[in-house]
N, C-alpha and C positions, 0 to 999 in steps of 0.2 A: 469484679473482685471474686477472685475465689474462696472454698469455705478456710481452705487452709490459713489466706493470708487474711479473709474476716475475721479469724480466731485469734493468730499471731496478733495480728492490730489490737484488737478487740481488748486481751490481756494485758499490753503496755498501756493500754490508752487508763484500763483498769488502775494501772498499778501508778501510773502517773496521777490518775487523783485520787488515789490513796495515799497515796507521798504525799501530795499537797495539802490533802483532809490531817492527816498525822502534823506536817508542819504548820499549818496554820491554827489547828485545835491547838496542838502541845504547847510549840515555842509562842504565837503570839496571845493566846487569850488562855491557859491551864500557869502557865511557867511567866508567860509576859517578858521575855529576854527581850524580843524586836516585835515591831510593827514595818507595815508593809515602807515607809518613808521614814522610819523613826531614827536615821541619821543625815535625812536632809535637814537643812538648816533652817528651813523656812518653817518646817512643821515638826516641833519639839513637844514629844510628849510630856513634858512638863506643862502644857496651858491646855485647857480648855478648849482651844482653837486647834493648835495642833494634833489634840489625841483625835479630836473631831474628824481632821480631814485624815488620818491613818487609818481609824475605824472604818470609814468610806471605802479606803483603798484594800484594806482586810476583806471587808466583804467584797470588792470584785475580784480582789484572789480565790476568795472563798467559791465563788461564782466560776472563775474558770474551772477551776479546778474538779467542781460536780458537774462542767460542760464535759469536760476528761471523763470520767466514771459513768457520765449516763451516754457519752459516745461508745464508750467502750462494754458498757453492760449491752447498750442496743447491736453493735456487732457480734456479740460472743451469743446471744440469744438467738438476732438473726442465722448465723452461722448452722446453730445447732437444731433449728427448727423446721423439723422436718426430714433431717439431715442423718447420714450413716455415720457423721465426723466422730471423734471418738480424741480425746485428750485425755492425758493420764496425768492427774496429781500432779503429780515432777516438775513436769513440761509447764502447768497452769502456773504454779506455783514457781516458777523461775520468770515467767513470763511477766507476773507480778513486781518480782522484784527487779527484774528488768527495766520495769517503766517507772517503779518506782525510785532506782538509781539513778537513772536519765532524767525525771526528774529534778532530783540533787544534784545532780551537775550542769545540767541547765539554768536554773533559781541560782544556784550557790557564784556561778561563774559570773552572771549577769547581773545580779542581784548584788551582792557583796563585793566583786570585785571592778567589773566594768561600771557600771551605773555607783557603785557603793552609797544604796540608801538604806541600809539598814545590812548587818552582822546580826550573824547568829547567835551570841549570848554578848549582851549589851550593858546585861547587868555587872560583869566583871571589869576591873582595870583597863584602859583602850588599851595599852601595851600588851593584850592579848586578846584582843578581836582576832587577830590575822591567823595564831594556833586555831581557835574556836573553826575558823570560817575553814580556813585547809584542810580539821580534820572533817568538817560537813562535807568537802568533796572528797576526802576521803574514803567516808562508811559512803557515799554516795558511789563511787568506783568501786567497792566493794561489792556492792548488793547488784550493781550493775551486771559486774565478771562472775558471782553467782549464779545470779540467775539465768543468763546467756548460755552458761555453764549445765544447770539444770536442762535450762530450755533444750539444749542440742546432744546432751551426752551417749554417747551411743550404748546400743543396746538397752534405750530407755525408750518405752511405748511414748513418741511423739503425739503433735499432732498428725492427726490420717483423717483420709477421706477416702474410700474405695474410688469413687470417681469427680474426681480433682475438679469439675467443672464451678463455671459461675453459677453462682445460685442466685 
């Protein structure tokens, strides 16, 4: 793998469990809208039993998710160590948001809508789960085309490597 695309990786995989760290701190355990199962039927956050087995499943989300972040810190570190590589703010910082949007449209799509075990704000009326969840792949496409946006814009110091080799 080159340093270039250790880097690229490196900052989606970043922004993927930062996305994840942000949704699972905020919405399920700061706000408490959903749990990881908290509209399957078998496990109702209403009992004892059920918030039981959602907390279980919260933490192996919580678990992927810094599997994402310490992949991706250990590529952006390997990448740079030692290295002439050179990223500019911009570039990093889209790259983030990058992984971060894909993220949200990944969870949002599969999560909410294929599987539908839990919506993103659970607290409000069902007759508007489906708004909630649309606008989450919303800012999710948003932060995506951003960032991609950032990441590539010309005349912006990318990522570079003098000599593109595997490292």
């Amino acid at each position: 793998m080159t340093v270039r695309t250790k880097l690229y990786v490196g900052g989606v995989l970043l922004g993927i469990g930062f996305g994840g760290f942000i949704d699972g701190i905020v919405l399920h355990q700061i706000l408490q809208w959903h749990h990881m199962l908290s509209d399957h039927s078998s496990y109702p956050v209403t009992t004892v039993a059920g918030l039981e087995v959602n907390t279980l499943w919260d933490g192996i989300f919580h678990s992927a998710t810094w599997t994402a972040a310490l992949g991706g810190l250990f590529l952006t570190w390997h990448a740079l160590r030692g290295s002439t590589a050179a990223c500019s703010t911009r570039a990093f910082v889209g790259l983030l948001l990058l992984g971060w949007g894909s993220f949200n449209l990944v969870e949002g799509t599969v999560n909410h809508h294929i599987l539908g075990i839990h919506h993103v704000n659970e607290t409000v009326p069902e007759a508007q789960w489906l708004a909630w969840d649309l606008g989450f792949l919303a800012f999710g496409a948003t932060l995506a085309t951003v960032g991609a946006t950032l990441a590539r814009r010309p005349n912006n110091q990318r990522i570079t490597h003098t000599e593109d080799t595997p490292a």
